[in-house]
TIBALO-612524 format. One record per residue (C-alpha): residue in one letter; y, z, x. Coordinates in pm, 1 decimal, decimal comma. Each point is the difference from the previous one (the first is absolute). Layout:
residues N
REC  rest         Y         Z         X
REC     A         Y         Z         X
...
END
This chain:
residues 310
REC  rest         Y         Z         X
REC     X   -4028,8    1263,6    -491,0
REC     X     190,8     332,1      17,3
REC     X     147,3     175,4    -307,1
REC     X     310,0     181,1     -60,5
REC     X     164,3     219,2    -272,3
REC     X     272,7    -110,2    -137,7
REC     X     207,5     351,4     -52,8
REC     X     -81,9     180,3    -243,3
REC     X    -132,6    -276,1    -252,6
REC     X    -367,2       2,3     108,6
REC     X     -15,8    -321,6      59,2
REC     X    -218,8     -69,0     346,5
REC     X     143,1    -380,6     127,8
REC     X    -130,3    -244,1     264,5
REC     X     179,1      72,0     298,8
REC     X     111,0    -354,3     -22,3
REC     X      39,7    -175,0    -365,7
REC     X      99,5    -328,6    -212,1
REC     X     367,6     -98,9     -80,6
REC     X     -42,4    -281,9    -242,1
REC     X     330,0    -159,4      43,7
REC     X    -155,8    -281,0     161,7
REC     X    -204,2     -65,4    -328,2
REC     X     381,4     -80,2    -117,3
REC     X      26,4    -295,5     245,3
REC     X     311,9     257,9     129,0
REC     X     -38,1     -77,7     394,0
REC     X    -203,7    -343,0      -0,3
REC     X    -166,4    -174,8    -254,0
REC     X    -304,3      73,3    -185,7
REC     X    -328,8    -159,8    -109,6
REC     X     -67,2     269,0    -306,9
REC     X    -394,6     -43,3      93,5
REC     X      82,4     156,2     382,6
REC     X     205,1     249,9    -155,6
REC     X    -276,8      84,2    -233,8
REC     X    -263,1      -8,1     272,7
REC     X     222,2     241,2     209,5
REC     X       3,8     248,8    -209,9
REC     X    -364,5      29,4     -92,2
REC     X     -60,0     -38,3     406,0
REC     X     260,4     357,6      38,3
REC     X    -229,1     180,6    -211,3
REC     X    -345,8    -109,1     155,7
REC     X     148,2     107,8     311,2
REC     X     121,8     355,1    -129,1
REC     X     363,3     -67,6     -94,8
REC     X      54,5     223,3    -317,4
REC     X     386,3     -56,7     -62,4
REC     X     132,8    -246,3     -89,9
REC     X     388,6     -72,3    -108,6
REC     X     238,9    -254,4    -162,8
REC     X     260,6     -60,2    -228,8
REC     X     123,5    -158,3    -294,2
REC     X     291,1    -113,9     234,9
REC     X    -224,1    -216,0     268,1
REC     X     -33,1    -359,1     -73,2
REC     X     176,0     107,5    -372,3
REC     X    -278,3     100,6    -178,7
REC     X    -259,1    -213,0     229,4
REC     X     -97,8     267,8     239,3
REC     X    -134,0     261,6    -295,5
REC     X    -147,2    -361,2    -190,0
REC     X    -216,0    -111,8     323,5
REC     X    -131,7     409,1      69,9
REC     X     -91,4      29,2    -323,3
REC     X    -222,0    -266,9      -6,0
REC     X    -213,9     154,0     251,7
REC     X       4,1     326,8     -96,3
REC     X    -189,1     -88,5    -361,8
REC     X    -316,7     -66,6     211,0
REC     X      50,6     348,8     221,3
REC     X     -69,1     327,0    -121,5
REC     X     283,1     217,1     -72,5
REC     X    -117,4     273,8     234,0
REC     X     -22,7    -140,1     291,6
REC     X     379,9     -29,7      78,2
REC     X     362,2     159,0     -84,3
REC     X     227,1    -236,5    -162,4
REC     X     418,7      39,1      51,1
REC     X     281,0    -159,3    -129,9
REC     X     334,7      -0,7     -71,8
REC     X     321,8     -32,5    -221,1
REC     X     363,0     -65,4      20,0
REC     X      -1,0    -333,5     184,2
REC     X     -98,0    -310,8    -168,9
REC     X      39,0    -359,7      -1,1
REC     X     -22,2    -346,6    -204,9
REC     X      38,6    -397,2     110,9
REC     X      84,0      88,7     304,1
REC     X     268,5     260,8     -55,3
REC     X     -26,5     387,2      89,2
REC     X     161,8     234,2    -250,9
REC     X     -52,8     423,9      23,8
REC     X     -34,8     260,8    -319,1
REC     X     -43,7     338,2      37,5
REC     X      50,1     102,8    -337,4
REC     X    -315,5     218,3    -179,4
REC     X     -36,0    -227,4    -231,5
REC     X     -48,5    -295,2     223,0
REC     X    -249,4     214,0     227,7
REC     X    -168,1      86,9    -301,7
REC     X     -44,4    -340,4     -87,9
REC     X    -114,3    -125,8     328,6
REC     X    -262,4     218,4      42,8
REC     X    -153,3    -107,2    -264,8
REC     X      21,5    -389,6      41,1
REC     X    -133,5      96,8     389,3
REC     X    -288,9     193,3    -128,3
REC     X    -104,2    -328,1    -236,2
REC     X      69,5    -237,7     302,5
REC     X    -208,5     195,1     194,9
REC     X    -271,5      54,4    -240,7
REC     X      25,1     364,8      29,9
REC     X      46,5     319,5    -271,6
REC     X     220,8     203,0     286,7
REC     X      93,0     -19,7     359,3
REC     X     -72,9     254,2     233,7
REC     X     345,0     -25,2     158,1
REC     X     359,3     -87,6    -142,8
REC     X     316,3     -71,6     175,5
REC     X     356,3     -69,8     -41,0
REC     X      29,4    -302,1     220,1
REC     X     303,1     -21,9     263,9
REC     X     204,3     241,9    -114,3
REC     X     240,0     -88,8     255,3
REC     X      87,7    -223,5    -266,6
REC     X      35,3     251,3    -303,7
REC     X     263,2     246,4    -106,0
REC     X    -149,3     323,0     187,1
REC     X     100,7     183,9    -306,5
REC     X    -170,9    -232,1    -189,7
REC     X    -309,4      18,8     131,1
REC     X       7,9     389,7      64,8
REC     X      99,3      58,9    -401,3
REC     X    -121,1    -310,7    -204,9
REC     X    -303,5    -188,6     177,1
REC     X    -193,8     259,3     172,6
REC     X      20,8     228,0    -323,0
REC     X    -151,8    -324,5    -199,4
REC     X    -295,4     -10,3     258,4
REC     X     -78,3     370,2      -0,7
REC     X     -31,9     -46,9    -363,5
REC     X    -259,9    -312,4      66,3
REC     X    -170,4     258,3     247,1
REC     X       7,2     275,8    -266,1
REC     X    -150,1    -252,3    -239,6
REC     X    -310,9    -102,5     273,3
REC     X     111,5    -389,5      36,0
REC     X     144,9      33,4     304,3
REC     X    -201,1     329,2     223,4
REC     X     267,0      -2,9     302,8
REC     X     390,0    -100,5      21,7
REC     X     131,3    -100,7     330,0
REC     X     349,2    -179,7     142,7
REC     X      45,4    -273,3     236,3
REC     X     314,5     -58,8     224,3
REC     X     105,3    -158,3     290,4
REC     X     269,6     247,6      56,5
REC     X    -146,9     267,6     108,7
REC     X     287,0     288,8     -71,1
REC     X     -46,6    -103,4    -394,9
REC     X    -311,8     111,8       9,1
REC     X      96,8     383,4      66,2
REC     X     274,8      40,4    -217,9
REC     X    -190,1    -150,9    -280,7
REC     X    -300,1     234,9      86,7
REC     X     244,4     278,0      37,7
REC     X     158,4    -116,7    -350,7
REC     X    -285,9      14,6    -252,8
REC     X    -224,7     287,1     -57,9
REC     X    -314,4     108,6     244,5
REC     X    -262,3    -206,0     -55,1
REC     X     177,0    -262,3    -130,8
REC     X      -0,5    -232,3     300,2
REC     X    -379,3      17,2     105,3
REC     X      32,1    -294,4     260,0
REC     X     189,7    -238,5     164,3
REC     X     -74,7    -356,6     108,0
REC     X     243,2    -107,7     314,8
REC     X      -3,1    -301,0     154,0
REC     X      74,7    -156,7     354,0
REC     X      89,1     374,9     166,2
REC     X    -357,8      69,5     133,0
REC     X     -49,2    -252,0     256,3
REC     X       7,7    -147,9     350,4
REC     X     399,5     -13,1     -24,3
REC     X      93,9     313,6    -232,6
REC     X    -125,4     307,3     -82,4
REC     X     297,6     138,0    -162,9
REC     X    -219,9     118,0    -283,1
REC     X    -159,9     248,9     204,2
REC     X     298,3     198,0       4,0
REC     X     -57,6      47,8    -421,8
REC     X    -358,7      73,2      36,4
REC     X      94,9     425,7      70,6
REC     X     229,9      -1,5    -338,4
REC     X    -289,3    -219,4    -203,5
REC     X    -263,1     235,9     120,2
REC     X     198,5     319,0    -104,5
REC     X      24,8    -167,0    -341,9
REC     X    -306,4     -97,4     -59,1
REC     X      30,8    -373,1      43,5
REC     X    -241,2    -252,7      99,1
REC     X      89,6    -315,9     208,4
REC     X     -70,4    -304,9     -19,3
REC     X      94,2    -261,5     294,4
REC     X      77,3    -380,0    -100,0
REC     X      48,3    -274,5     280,9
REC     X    -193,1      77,8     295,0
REC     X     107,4    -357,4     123,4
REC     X     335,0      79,7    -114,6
REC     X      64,3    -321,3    -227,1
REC     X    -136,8    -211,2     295,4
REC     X     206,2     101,0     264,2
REC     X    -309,9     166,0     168,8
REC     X    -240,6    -375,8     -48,1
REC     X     -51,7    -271,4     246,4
REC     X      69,2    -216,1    -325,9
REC     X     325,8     170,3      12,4
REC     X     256,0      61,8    -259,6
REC     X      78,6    -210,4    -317,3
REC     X     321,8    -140,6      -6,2
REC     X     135,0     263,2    -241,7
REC     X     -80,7     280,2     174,8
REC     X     330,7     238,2     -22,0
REC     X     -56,7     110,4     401,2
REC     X     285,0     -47,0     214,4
REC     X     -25,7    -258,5     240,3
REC     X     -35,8     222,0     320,8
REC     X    -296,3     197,4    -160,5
REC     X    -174,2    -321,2     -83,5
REC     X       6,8    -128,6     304,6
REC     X    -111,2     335,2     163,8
REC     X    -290,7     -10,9    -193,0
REC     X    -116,6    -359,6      72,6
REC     X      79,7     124,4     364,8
REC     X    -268,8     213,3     -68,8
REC     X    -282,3    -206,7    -178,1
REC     X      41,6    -204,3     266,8
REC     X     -38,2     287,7     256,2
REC     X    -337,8      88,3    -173,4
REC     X    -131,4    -359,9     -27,1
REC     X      68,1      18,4     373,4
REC     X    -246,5     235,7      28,3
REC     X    -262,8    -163,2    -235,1
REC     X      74,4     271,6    -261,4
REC     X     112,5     -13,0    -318,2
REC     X     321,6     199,8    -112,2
REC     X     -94,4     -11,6    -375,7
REC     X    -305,1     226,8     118,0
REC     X     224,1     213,2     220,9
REC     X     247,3      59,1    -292,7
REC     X    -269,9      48,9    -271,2
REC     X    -223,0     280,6     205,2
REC     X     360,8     169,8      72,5
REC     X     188,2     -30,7    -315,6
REC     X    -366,0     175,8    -143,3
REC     X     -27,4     228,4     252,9
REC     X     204,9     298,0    -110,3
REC     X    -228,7     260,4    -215,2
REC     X     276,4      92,8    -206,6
REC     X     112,7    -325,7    -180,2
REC     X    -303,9     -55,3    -275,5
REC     X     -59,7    -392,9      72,8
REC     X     160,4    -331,0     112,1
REC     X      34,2    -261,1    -226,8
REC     X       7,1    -372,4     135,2
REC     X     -33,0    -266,1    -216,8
REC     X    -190,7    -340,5      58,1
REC     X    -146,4    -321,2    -228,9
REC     X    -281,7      -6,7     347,2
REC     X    -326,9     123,6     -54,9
REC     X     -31,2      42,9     399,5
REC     X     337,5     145,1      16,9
REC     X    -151,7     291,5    -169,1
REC     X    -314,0     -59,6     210,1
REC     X     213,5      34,1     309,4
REC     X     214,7     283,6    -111,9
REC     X    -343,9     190,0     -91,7
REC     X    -146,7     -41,2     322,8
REC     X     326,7      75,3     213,5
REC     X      64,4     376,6    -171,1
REC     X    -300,1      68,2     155,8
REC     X      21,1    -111,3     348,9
REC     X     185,3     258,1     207,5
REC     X     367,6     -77,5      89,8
REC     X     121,0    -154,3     322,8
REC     X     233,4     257,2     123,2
REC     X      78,8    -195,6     288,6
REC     X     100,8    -297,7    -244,1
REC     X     201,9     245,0    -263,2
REC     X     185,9     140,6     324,1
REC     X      79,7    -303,0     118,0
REC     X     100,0    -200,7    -311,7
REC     X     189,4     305,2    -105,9
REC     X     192,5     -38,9     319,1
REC     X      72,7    -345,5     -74,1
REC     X     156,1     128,1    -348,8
REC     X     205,8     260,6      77,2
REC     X     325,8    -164,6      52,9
REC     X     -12,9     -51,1    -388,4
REC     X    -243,3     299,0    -102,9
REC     X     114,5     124,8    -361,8
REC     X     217,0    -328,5     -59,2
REC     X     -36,2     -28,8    -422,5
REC     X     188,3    -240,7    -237,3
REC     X     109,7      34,1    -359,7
REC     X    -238,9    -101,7    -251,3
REC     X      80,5    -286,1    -203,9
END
């Protein structure tokens, strides 16, 4: 497995890494002993970061992960989650307020059966008050960081604009990563035009989605998925290229959307032992250029397309 630094925080992470939003039952539903099993099969297998929040599956996400991590030692991985966006019977709901961050924190850490987290973000802030989050909840975390329960404080977006002027709204140092999701892969890598300003900064990335939501699976997207028509059907256009060829296009986006030494580590989440089995083994087998070029061919009429989150 290959390691890299996240910024300036010291932190070395798994080129690839665990997003335990599948432990939430948020794509597909879950059997909590696979989710369990998956996450003690991440770390045999060198995964050492793992992330979640209080927000997937409402609690259930950070409930399931911390069952496994009583029985592995606290060393052997990095441990993020998040505020500001929560969730109960069924219903989302968003705070951003300190003492509401403060608060979470807390209840995470005893969910997860932890005494800090390496890593601490404001989750979505597409969805906050920028203001908000620049004066009220990032000052509340630095003060957790200042006090050693949380060692690192991070932001996640899907708008990728928020994350500058928020980084270019608090003081240095503030910001020490960011966690973006579903613009490092097959069919946008809009995020590569930040990584110059998060570099200059300071500021570690983190990439989310390497299968962007599904869009970039033979399985195919969920029947939520907030991609617009055309780009869905692009991307099954796609799969269905690669299966074509007797290859696989979740192993052509994971080795790219990992490929670029300057974003820390991908995260993809799974309830599949073997899905982290297979992602494992596939980082490591060289990339078909001839595939990327081609696939990447098949993708351009709707390269960059996005959608709002919801």
């Amino acid at each position: 497995m290959e390691y890299r630094e996240l910024g300036k925080t010291g932190m070395s992470l798994s080129a690839i890494s665990l997003g335990a939003s599948s432990r939430g039952g948020v794509l597909h539903s879950l059997k909590e002993e696979d989710g369990i099993r998956t996450v003690y099969t991440a770390v045999e297998n060198g995964i050492n970061f793992i992330d979640v929040s209080p927000y997937y599956g409402h609690l259930k996400a950070e409930t399931v992960l911390g069952k496994a991590l009583k029985d592995i030692d606290r060393q052997r991985y990095y441990l993020s989650t998040k505020v500001g966006r929560y969730g109960s019977d069924g219903v989302n709901c968003w705070d951003y307020s300190a003492k509401r961050a403060t608060e979470s924190v807390c209840e995470s850490m005893e969910r997860l059966h932890v005494d800090y987290v390496d890593l601490i973000n404001v989750h979505d802030i597409e969805f906050a008050d920028l203001e908000q989050v620049c004066g009220e909840t990032l000052p509340a975390l630095v003060e957790l960081r200042d006090r050693g329960i949380a060692r690192h404080v991070g932001i996640t977006n899907l708008t990728l604009r928020h994350f500058k002027y928020v980084i270019d709204h608090v003081p240095a140092g503030t910001v020490e990563s960011v966690l973006s999701f579903c613009h490092y892969c097959l069919n946008d890598d809009a995020l590569t035009d930040y990584l110059d300003s998060f570099e200059e900064k300071g500021v570690g990335v983190i990439n989310a989605s390497p299968f962007s939501m599904g869009l970039l699976t033979e399985r195919g997207v969920p029947a939520w998925h907030p991609a617009p028509p055309p780009l869905q059907q692009i991307c099954k256009k796609a799969a269905e290229y690669c299966r074509s060829k007797g290859k696989s296009i979740e192993q052509l986006a994971l080795k790219y959307a990992a490929g670029n030494p300057r974003i820390a580590t991908t995260l993809f989440s799974t309830t599949r032992s073997q899905a982290v089995r297979n992602n494992v083994r596939w980082i490591r087998e060289p990339l078909d250029e001839d595939l990327l070029r081609e696939v990447q061919a098949i993708l351009e009429p709707r390269f960059r397309d996005t959608w709002l989150n919801s």
